[in-house]
C-alpha positions in Angstrom: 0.0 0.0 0.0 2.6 2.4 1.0 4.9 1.8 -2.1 1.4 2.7 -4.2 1.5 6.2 -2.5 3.0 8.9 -5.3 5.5 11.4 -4.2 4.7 14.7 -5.5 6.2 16.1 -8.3 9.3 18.7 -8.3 10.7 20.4 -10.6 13.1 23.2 -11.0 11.8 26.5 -11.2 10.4 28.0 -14.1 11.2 31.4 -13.5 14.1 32.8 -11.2 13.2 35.9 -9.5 16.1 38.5 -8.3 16.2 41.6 -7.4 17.4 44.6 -10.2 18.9 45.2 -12.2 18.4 42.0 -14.1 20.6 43.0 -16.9 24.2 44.1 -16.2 26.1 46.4 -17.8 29.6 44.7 -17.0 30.9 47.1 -14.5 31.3 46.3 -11.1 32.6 48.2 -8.0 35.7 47.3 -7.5 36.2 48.6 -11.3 34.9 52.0 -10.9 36.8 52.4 -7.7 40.0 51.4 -9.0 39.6 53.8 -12.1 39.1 56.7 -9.6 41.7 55.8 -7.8 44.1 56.2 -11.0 42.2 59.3 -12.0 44.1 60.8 -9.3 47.0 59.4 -9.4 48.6 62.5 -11.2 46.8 64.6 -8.0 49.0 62.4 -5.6 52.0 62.9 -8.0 51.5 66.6 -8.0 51.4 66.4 -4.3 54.5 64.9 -3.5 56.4 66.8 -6.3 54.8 70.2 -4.6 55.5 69.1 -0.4 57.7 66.3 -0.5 57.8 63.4 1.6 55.6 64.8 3.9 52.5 64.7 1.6 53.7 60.9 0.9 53.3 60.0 4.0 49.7 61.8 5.2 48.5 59.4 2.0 50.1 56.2 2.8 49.2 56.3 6.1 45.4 57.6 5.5 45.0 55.0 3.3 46.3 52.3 5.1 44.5 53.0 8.0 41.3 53.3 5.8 41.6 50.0 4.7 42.8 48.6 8.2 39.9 50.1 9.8 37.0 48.7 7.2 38.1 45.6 7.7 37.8 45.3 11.5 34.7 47.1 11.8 33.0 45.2 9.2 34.4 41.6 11.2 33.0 42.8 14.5 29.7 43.6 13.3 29.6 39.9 11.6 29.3 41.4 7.9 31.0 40.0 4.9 34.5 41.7 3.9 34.0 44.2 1.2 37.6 45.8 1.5 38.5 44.3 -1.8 36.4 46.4 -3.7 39.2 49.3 -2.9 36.0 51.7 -1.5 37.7 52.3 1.5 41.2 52.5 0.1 39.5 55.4 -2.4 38.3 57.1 1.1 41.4 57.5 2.7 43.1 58.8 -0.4 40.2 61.7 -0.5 40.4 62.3 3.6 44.3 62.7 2.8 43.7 64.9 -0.3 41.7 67.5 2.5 44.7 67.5 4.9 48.0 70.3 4.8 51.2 67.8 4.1 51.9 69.0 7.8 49.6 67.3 9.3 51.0 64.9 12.2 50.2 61.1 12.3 47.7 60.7 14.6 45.6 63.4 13.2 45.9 61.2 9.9 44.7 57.6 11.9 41.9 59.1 13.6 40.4 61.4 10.8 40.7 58.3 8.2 39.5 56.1 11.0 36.6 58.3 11.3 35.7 58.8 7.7 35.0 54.8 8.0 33.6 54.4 11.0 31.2 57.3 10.9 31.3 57.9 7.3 30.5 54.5 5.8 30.1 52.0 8.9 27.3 54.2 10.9 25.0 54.4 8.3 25.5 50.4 7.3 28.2 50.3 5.4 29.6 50.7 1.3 27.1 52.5 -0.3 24.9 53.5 2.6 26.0 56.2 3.9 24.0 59.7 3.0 26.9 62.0 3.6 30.4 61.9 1.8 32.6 60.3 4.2 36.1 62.2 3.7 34.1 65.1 4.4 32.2 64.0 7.4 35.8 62.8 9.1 37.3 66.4 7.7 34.8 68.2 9.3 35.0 66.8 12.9 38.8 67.2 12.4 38.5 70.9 12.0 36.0 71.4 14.7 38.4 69.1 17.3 41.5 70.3 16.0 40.9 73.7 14.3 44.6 74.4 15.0 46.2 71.7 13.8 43.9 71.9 10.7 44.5 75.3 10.1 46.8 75.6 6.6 48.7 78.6 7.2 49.8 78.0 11.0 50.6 74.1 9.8 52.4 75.4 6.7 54.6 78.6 8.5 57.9 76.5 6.7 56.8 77.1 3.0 56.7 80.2 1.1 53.1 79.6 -0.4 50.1 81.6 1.1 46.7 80.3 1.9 44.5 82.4 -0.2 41.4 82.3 1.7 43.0 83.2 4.3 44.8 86.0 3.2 41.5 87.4 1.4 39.6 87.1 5.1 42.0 89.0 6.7 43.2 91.4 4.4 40.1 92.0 1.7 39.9 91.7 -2.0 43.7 94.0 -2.6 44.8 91.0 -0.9 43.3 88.3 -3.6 44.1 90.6 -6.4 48.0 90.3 -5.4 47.9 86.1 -6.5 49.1 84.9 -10.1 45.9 83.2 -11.2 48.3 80.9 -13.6 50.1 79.9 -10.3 46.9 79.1 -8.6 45.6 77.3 -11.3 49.5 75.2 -11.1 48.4 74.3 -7.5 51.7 77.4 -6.1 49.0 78.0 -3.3 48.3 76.5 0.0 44.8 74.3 1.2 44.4 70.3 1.1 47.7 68.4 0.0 45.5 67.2 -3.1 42.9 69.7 -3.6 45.2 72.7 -4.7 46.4 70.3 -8.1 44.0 71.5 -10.5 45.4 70.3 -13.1 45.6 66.9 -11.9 42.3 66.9 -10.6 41.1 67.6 -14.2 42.6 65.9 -15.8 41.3 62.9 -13.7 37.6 64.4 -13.5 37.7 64.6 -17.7 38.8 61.0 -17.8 35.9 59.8 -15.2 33.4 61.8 -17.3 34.9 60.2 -20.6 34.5 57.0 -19.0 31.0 57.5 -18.0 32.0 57.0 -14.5 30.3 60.2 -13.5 28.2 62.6 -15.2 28.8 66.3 -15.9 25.6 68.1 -14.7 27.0 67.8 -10.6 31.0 69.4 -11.7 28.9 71.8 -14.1 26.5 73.2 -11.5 28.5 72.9 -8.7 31.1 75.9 -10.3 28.2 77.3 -11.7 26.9 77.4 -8.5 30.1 78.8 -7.1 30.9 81.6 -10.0 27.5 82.9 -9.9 27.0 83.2 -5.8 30.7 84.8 -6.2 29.5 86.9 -9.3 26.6 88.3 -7.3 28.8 89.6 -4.4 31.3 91.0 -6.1 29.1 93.1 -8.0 27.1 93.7 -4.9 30.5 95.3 -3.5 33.9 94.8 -5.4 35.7 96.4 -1.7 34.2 93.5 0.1 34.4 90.3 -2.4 37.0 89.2 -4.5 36.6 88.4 -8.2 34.6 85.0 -9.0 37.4 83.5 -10.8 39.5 83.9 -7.4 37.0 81.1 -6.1 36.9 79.2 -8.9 40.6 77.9 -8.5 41.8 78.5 -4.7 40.5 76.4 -1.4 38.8 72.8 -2.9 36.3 73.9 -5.5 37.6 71.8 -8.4 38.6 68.5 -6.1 34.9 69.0 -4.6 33.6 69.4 -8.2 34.7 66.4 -9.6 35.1 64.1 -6.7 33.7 64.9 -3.8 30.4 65.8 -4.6 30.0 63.3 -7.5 29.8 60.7 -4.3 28.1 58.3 -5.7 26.3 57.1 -2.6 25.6 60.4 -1.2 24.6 62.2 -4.3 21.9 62.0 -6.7 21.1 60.4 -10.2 18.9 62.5 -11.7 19.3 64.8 -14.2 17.1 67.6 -13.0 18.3 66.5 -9.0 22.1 66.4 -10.0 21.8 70.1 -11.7 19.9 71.1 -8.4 22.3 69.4 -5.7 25.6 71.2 -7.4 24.4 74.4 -7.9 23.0 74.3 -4.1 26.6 72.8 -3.0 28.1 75.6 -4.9 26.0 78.2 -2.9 26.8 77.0 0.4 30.6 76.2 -0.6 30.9 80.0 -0.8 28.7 81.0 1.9 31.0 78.3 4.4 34.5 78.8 2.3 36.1 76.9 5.1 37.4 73.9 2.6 
C-alpha cells in the first residue's frame, strides 16, 4: 500500500526571480573604484612633487588606516568583507587629499578612521551612507583640532600663502595680489591634493569620458560657485574678490569632480544632479572653510 502512495512532483523552477537590475552592464565596484583611484593618481604625484615626503606619508598612512579600519569594523559587526572592492582605500586617499602635508600622524589615523567608521560603517556600510565620508571625518577634524587643521599655522615652513586666508584678513587688494596661472598650477596653499587643479582635471575629464560620473554635478556645482561669487562682487567689489579667485583657490575643483560626485551620497537625476551642485556651490561660498 505504501509503495502505491506517489511522491509529489518537483521540478526546477520555471522562473528565477532577483532583485534589479536583471541585466548588467559589465561594471562592477571594485572597477569603478579602481579607475578613480588612477584618475588621481597624477593629484598624488603633484602632491609629493609640490611638499615632498611629507604629503607621501599623510596618504600612505590615510589609506592604510582606511583599509585597516574597514576591515575590523565590518568583522566585529559579523558582515561580509568588502575591502577588496578598494571603497575604503579610495576614502582614505580623498580624507588625505583635504589635509595640509603638515599634518602629524595621529591626526591622519583618527580622521581616516573616522571617515570609515562614521562615514561608511554608521549608516551600514559601502554605499549607505547619505553623507560623503572624507568630508564627514574632515569636518569633525577641523572642529576638534581647528589648529592643527589650520593651513597657514601648519604650513609657516613654506613660502606659499593660503589664499582664503589671506582674502579674510586682508580684503579683495589682498586676492588681487595672486598669479591666477600659479593658482591654477596648485603654487597655493589648502588640502595636499585639492590645490592640483590640473591633476584633478585631468582625472575628473577622464571619469566623465568614462561614464564613470556625469557632468551636470562638476557643471552646476562651479556654476553654483561663479554665480553666488559673481553676485557679491558686484554687490560690492571692496568687500568680495573676483569670482574667478574662487573658482581655483580652497577645494572647489577636487569638490567638483570628486567629492560631490559621491556616488552614494549624491543624486542620479538629471534635473536632482543640476539642483544638488548648484545648491553645494551656494553654500561652498557662503561656508569657504574647505
Amino acid at each position: 500500500m505504501a509503495s502505491q502512495i506517489k511522491k509529489p512532483f518537483i521540478s526546477e523552477p520555471v522562473l528565477t526571480v532577483s532583485t534589479a537590475p536583471h541585466w548588467h552592464c559589465g561594471r562592477s565596484v571594485s572597477g569603478l573604484m579602481m579607475e578613480t583611484i588612477l584618475a588621481l593618481l597624477p593629484v598624488a604625484f603633484l602632491a609629493i612633487m609640490q611638499f615632498g615626503i611629507e604629503a607621501a606619508r599623510v596618504v600612505a598612512l590615510s589609506c592604510v588606516v582606511a583599509v585597516v579600519t574597514e576591515a575590523i569594523c565590518l568583522k566585529i559587526t559579523g558582515r561580509d568583507a568588502s575591502i577588496d572592492d578598494y571603497s575604503s582605500l579610495l576614502t582614505g586617499l580623498l580624507f588625505a587629499f583635504l589635509l595640509p602635508a603638515s599634518a602629524p600622524w595621529w591626526l591622519v589615523i583618527v580622521g581616516s578612521s573616522l571617515s570609515i567608521i562614521l562615514g561608511r560603517i554608521l549608516f551600514g556600510g559601502p554605499g549607505a551612507s547619505p553623507l560623503c565620508a572624507p568630508l564627514v571625518a574632515w569636518a569633525v577634524c577641523k572642529i576638534s583640532w581647528k589648529y592643527l587643521m589650520d593651513i597657514d599655522l601648519s604650513m609657516l615652513n613654506t613660502e606659499y600663502l593660503y589664499p582664503l586666508s589671506q582674502l579674510k584678513l586682508y580684503g579683495p587688494e589682498a586676492a588681487s595680489g595672486f598669479n591666477y596661472l600659479d593658482l591654477f598650477l596648485g603654487k597655493q596653499l589648502g588640502g595636499l591634493g585639492a590645490v592640483q587643479i590640473v591633476g584633478i582635471l585631468l582625472g575628473g575629464l577622464y571619469l566623465i569620458g568614462r561614464k564613470h560620473i556625469r557632468i551636470h554635478i562638476p557643471l552646476a556645482f562651479l556654476s553654483g560657485v561663479f554665480v553666488t561669487a559673481l553676485i557679491y562682487f558686484f554687490i560690492d567689489d571692496t568687500r568680495y574678490a573676483n569670482p574667478f579667485f574662487h573658482l581655483i583657490t580652497g577645494s572647489v575643483i577636487f569638490g567638483a569632480f570628486f567629492l560631490a560626485t559621491d556616488s552614494a551620497s549624491s543624486p542620479v537625476g538629471h534635473i536632482p544632479m543640476i539642483l544638488f551642485g548648484l545648491i553645494g556651490g551656494d553654500f561652498r561660498n557662503n561656508h569657504s572653510g574647505l
